[in-house]
ZAVEXLUM-254979 format. One record per residue (C-alpha): residue number from 0; x, y, z. Coordinates in steps of 0.2 Angstrom, whole numbers, padded with zeros to 4 digits. Example, Ala and Ser with C-alpha at 12.3 -4.5 7.8 and 13.67 -1.06 7.14 Angstrom:
BEGIN
> 0, 0062, -0022, 0039
> 1, 0068, -0005, 0036
***
This chain:
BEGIN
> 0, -0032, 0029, -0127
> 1, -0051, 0034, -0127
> 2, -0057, 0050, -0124
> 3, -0061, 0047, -0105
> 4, -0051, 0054, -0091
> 5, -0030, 0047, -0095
> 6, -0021, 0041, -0081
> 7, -0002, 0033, -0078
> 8, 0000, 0021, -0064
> 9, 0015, 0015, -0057
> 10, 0020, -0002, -0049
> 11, 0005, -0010, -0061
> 12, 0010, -0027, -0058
> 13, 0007, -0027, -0040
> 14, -0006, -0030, -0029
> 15, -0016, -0014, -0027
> 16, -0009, -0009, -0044
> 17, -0016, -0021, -0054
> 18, -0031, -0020, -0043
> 19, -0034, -0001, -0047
> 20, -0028, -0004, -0064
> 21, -0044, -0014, -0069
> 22, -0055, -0004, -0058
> 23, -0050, 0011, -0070
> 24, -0053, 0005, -0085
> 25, -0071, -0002, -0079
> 26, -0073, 0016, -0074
> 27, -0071, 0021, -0091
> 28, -0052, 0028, -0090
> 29, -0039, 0026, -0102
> 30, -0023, 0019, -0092
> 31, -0006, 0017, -0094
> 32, 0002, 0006, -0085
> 33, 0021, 0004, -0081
> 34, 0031, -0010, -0072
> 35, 0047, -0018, -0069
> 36, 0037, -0035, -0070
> 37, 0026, -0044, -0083
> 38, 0006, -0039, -0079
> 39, -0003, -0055, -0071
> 40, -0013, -0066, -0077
> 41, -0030, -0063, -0083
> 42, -0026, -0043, -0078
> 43, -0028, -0038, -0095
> 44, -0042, -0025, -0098
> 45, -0049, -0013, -0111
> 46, -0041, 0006, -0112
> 47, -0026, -0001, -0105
> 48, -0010, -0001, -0112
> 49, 0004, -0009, -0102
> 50, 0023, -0007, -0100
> 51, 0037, -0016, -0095
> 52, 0049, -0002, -0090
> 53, 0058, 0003, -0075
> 54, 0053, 0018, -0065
> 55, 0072, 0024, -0060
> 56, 0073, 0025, -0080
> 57, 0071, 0046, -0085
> 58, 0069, 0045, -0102
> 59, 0054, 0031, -0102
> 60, 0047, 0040, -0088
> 61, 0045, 0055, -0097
> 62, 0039, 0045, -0114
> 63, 0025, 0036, -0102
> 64, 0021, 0052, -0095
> 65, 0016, 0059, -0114
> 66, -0004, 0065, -0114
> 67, -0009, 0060, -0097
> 68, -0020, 0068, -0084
> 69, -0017, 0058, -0070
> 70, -0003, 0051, -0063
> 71, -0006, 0037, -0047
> 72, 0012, 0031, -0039
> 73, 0010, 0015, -0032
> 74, 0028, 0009, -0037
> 75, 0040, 0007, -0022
> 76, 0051, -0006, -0015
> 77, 0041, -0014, -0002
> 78, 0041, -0034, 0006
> 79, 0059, -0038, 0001
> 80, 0068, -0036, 0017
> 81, 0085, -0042, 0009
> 82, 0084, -0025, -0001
> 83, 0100, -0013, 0002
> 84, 0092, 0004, 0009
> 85, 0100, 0011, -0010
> 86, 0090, 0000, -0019
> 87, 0074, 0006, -0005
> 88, 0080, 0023, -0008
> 89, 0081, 0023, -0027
> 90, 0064, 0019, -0032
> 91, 0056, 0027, -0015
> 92, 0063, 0042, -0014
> 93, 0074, 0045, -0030
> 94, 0063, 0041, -0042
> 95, 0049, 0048, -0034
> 96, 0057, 0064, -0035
> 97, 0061, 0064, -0054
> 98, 0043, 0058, -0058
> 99, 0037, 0075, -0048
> 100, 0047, 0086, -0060
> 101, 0044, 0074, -0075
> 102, 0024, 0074, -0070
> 103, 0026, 0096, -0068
> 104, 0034, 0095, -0086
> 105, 0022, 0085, -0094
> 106, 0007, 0096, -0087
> 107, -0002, 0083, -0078
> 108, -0016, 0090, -0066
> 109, -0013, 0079, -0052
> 110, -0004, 0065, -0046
> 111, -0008, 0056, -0033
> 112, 0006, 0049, -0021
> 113, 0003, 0033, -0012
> 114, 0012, 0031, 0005
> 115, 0010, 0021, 0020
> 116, 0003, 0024, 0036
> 117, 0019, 0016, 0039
> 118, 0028, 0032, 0040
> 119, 0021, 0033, 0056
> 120, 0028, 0018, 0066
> 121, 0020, 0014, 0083
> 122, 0006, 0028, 0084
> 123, 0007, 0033, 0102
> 124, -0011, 0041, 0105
> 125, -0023, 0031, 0091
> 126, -0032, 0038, 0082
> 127, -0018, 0046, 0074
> 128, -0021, 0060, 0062
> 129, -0011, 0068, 0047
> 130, -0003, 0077, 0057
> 131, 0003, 0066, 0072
> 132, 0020, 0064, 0072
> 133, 0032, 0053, 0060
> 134, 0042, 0038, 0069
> 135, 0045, 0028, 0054
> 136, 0055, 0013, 0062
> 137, 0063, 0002, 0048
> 138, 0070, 0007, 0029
> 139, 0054, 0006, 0019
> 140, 0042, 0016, 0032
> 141, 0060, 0028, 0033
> 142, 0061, 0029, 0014
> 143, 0042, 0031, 0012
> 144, 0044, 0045, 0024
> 145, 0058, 0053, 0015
> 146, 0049, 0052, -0002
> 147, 0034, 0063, 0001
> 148, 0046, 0075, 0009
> 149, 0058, 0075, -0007
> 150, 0040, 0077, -0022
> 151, 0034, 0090, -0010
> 152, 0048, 0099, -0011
> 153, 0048, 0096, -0029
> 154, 0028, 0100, -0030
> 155, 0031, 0117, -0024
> 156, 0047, 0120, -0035
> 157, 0037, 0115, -0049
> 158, 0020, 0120, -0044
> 159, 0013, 0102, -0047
> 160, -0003, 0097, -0039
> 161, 0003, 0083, -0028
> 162, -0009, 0073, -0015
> 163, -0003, 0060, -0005
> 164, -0013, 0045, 0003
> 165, -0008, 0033, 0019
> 166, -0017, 0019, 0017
> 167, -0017, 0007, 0031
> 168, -0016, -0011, 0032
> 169, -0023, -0016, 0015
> 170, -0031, -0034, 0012
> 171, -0039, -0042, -0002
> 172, -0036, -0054, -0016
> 173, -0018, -0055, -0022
> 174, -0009, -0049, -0009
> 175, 0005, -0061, 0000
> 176, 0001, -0055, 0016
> 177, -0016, -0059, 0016
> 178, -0014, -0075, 0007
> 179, 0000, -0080, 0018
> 180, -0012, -0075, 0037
> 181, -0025, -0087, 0030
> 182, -0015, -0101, 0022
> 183, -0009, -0103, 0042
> 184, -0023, -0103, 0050
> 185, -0030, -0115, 0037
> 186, -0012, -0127, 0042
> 187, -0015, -0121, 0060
> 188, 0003, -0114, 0060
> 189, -0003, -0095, 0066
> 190, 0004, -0090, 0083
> 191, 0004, -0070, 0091
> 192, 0020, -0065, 0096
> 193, 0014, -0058, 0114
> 194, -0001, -0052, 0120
> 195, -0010, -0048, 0102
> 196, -0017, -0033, 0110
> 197, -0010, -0019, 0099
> 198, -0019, -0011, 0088
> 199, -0023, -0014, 0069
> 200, -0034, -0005, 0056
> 201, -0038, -0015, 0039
> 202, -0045, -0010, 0025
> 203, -0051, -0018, 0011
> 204, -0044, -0018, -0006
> 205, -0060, -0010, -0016
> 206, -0063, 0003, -0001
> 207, -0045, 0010, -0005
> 208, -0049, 0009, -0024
> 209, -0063, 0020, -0023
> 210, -0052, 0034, -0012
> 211, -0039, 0034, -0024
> 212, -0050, 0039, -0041
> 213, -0058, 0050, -0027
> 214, -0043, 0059, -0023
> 215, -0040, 0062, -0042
> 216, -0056, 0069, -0045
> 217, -0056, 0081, -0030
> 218, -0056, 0099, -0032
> 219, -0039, 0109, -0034
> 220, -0044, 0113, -0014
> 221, -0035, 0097, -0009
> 222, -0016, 0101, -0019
> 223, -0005, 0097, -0006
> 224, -0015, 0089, 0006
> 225, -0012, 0071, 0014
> 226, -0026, 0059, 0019
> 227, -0026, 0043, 0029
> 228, -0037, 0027, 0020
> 229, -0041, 0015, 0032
> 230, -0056, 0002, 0035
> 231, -0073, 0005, 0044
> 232, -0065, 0003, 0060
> 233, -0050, -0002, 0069
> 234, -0048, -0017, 0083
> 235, -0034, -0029, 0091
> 236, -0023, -0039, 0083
> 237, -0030, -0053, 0091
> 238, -0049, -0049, 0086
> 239, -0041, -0045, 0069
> 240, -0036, -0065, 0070
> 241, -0051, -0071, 0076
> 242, -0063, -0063, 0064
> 243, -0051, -0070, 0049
> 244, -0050, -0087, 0055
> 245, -0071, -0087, 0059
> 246, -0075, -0079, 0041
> 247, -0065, -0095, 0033
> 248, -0073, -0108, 0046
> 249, -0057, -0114, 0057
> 250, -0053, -0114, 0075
> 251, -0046, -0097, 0081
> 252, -0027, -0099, 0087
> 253, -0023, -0097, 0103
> 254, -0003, -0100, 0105
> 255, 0006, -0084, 0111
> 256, 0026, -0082, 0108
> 257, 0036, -0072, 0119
> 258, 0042, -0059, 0110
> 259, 0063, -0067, 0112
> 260, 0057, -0083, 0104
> 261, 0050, -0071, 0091
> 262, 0065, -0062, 0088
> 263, 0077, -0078, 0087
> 264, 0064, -0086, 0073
> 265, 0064, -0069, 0064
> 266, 0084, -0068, 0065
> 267, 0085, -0087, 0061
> 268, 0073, -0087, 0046
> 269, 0082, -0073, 0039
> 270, 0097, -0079, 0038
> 271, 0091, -0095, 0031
> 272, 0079, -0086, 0016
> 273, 0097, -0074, 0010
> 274, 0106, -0089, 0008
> 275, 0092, -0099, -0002
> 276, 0085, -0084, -0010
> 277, 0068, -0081, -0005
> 278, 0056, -0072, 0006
> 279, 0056, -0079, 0025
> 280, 0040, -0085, 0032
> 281, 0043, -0072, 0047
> 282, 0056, -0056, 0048
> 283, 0059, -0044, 0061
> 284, 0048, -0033, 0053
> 285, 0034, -0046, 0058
> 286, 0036, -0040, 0078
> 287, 0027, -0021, 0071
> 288, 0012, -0031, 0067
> 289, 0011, -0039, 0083
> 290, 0017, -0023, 0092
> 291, 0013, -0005, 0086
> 292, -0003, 0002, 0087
> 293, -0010, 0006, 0071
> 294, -0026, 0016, 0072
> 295, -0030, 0032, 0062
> 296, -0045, 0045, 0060
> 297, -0051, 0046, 0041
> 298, -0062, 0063, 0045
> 299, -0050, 0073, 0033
> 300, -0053, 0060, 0019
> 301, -0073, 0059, 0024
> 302, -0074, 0078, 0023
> 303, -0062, 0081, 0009
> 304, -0064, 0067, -0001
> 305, -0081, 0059, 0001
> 306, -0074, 0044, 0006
> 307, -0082, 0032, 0016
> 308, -0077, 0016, 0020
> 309, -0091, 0001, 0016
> 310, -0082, -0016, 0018
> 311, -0081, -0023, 0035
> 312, -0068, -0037, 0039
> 313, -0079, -0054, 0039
> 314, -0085, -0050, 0024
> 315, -0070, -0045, 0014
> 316, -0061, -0059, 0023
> 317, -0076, -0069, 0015
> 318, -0074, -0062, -0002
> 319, -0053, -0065, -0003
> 320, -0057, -0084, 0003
> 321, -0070, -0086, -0011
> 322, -0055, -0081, -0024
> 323, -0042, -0091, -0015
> 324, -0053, -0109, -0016
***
């Protein structure tokens, strides 16, 4: 590793993993980076040095965790709704917990927790803030929930500066979701399950980039703090849609599901996907997206942090279509 700022970062083969990864090492750090997966293609970068390892496994933890500054958990499970809430709580909670103490061990200055705005389910006055209340609704919004309870409790144990973020609904390049809303509205196969007037709040792969290295470099004022990430402004699902399938030139959909013939596909495609072992098109889960309101204030991270949002949805849309082609 160079003599620039040294950082581990978990869950590196993922999405916004590899993503910050790269972003990193182009802003001169020296990274680490740990996976269960291979790294993907054309990820490679200079400072970076990557490895195949499983989070839940102590002893590599604490070898990976060797002369680092900076430690950025992105690892979790997440989009696999077949996993056993052991499995979610293993690396979500568990795991979490151990890296806390390992982190405190190996003297890092801070590490930088990545949550969800997830942990809190339906937000019942938006904008929420950190502190509205937590109403996870399924096992990974529950588990996330549980694992910042569990490295808090093992920050202040172990007096390690811990910060955690809430990002909100993250889109870019890379990432299934994404790829998966404008492949269907390329093959005109989107439909809303009801109204499509809930709330959502994207925000842009780079724009939650740039609040993570900000979070690391903040002053120790920030230690246990939490801060929601979330794009420029927030809208309806159905605006959400429509801005998506205008920024990649096709007709905005216009078919609305009730929300039983929703359920019943959700059920059905389930049980089809765990017996032929893959991912369902929709899931239950997909009923939050077309029904909880997800808007949140960003003041604490625009005070705290710095951060300010720059992307706005046509043009990051724009930018992700330009990759996919």
């Amino acid at each position: 590793m160079n003599a620039g700022p040294r950082a581990l970062v978990t869950g590196a083969a993922g999405f916004i993993g590899s993503h910050f990864v790269r972003y990193l090492a182009a802003r001169g750090w020296s990274v680490r980076a740990i996976d269960v997966r291979e790294p993907p293609a054309g990820s490679s970068a200079p400072n970076v040095e990557y490895r195949m390892q499983d989070m839940r496994d102590a002893a590599a933890l604490a070898a990976a965790l060797e002369d680092v500054g900076y430690v950025f958990n992105l690892a979790s499970v997440h989009l696999d709704v077949h996993a056993t809430f052991e499995r979610f709580e293993s690396v979500n909670v568990k795991a979490l917990e151990r890296l806390v103490a390992l982190s405190a061990t190996a003297r890092v200055r801070r590490l930088v927790q990545v949550s969800s705005v997830g942990v809190y389910g339906h937000v019942a006055s938006p904008p929420a803030k950190e502190d509205a209340p937590l109403n996870p609704e399924n096992t990974y919004e529950r588990t996330k929930a549980a694992g910042e309870a569990a490295a808090r409790q093992s920050a202040l144990r172990s007096g390690l500066d811990l910060v955690v973020v809430r990002p909100s609904w993250v889109y870019g390049a890379g990432c299934p979701r994404t790829a998966k809303l404008i492949d269907s509205l390329r093959k005109g196969r989107f439909f809303y399950i009801g109204k499509g007037g809930n709330l959502r709040h994207p925000v842009y792969i780079d724009d939650l980039l740039v609040a993570l290295e900000l979070t690391a470099r903040a002053g120790p004022e920030i230690a246990g703090k939490t801060f929601n990430i979330a794009g420029p402004r927030w809208m309806t699902v159905e605006e959400m849609v429509a801005q998506f399938a205008q920024a990649i030139d096709v007709r905005p959909p216009t078919f609305h599901a009730p929300r039983w013939l929703g359920m019943t596909v959700g059920w059905a495609a389930e049980q089809v996907s765990a017996v032929v072992g893959a991912e369902p098109p929709v899931s239950r889960r997909t009923l939050a997206f077309f029904e909880n309101d997800n808007a949140f204030d960003i003041g604490a991270a625009r005070n705290a942090l710095g951060f300010e949002p720059k992307i706005e949805l046509p043009g990051g849309v724009r930018k992700v279509a330009a990759v996919l082609r």
